[in-house]
Kinemage of the C-alpha trace (Angstrom):
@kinemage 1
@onewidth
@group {chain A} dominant
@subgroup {mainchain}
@vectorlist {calphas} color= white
{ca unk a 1} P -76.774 175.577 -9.223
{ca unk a 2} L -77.045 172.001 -8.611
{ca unk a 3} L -80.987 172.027 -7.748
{ca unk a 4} L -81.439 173.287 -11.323
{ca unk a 5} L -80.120 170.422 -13.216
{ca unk a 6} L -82.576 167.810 -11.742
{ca unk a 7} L -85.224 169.622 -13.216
{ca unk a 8} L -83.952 171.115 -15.961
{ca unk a 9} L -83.141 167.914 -17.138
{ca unk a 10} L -86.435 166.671 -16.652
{ca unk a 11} L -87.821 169.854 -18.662
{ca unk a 12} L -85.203 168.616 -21.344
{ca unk a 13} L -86.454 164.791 -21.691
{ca unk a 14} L -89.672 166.123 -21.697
{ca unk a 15} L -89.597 168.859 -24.574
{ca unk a 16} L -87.477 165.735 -26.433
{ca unk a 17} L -90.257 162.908 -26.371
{ca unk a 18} L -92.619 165.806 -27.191
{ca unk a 19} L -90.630 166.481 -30.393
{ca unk a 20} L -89.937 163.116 -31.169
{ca unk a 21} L -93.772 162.062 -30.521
{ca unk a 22} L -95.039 165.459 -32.759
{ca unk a 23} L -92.890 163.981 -35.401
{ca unk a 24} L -94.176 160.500 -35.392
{ca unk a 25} L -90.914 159.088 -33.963
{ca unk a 26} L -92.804 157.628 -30.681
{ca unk a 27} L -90.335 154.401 -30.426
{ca unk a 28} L -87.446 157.158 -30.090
{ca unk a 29} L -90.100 159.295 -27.788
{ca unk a 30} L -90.634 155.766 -25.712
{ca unk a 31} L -87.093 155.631 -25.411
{ca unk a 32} L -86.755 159.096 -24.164
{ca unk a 33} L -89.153 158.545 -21.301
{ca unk a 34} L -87.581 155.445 -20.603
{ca unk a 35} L -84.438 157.622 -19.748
{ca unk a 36} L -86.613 160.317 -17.834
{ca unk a 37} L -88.168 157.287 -15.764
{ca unk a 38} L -84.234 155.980 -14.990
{ca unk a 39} L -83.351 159.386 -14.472
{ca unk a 40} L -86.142 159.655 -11.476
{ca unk a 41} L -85.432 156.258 -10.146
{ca unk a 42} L -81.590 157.015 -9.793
{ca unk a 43} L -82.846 160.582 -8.194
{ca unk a 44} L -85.054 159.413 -5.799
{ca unk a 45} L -83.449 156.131 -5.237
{ca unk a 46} L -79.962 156.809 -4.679
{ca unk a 47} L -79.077 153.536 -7.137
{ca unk a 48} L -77.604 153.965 -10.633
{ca unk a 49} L -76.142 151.597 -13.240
{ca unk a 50} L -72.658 152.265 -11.834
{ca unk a 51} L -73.531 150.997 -8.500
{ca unk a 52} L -75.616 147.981 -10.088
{ca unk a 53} L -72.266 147.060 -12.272
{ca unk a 54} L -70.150 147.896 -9.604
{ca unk a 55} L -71.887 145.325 -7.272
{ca unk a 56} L -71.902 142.527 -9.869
{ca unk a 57} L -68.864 142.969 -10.561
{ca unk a 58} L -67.633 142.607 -6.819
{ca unk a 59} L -70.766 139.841 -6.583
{ca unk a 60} L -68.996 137.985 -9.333
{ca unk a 61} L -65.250 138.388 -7.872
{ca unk a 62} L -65.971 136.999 -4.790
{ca unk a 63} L -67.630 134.082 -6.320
{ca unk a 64} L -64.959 133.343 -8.472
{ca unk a 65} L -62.585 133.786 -5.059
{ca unk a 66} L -64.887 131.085 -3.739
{ca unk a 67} L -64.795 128.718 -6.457
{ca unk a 68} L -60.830 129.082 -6.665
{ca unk a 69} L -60.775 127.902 -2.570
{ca unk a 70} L -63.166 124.942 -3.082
{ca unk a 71} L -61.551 123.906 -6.230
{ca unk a 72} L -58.033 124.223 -4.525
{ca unk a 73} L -57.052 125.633 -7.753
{ca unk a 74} L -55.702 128.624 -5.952
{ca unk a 75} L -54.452 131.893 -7.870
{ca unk a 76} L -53.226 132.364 -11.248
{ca unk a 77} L -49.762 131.720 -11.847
{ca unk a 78} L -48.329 132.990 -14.955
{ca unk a 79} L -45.163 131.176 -14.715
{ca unk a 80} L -46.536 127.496 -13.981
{ca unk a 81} L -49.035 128.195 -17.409
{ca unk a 82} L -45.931 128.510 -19.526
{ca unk a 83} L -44.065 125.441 -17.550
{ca unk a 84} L -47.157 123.438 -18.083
{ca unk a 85} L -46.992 124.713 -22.052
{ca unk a 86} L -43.522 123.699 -22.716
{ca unk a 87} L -43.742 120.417 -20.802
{ca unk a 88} L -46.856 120.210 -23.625
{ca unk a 89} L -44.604 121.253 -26.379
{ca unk a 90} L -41.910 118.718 -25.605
């Protein structure tokens, strides 16, 4: 069952930009394609927007982990924010 949904959605994005193209909609046919084309890249590829977010995201963390030891800022303490905001209050 699962080898039929590869190309059954392909047959899908196609019969779309065909219907969208027939009706003189070709930015939403464009568009269409431009999903088909993501759809084979992720297929043949193995990468998808998931694992492209997922690795900024991790890409991004560890920078941040990296600026926090160079900066000797250290981690995020909850408590010393408020101290620091009533000292500021005062």
């Amino acid at each position: 069952m699962d080898d039929l949904i590869y190309p059954a959605s392909l047959f899908a994005i196609a019969i779309t930009a065909f219907s969208f193209y027939q009706s003189g909609n070709t930015k939403f046919a464009f568009f269409i394609l431009a999903i088909g084309v993501y759809i084979i890249y992720s297929h043949e590829t193995g990468n998808t927007a998931t694992d492209f977010k997922n690795d900024m995201v991790i890409s991004i963390d560890n920078k941040a982990a990296d600026f926090s030891k160079s900066s000797g800022t250290g981690k995020y303490d909850a408590s010393e924010a408020v101290k620091f905001l009533d000292k500021e209050k005062k």
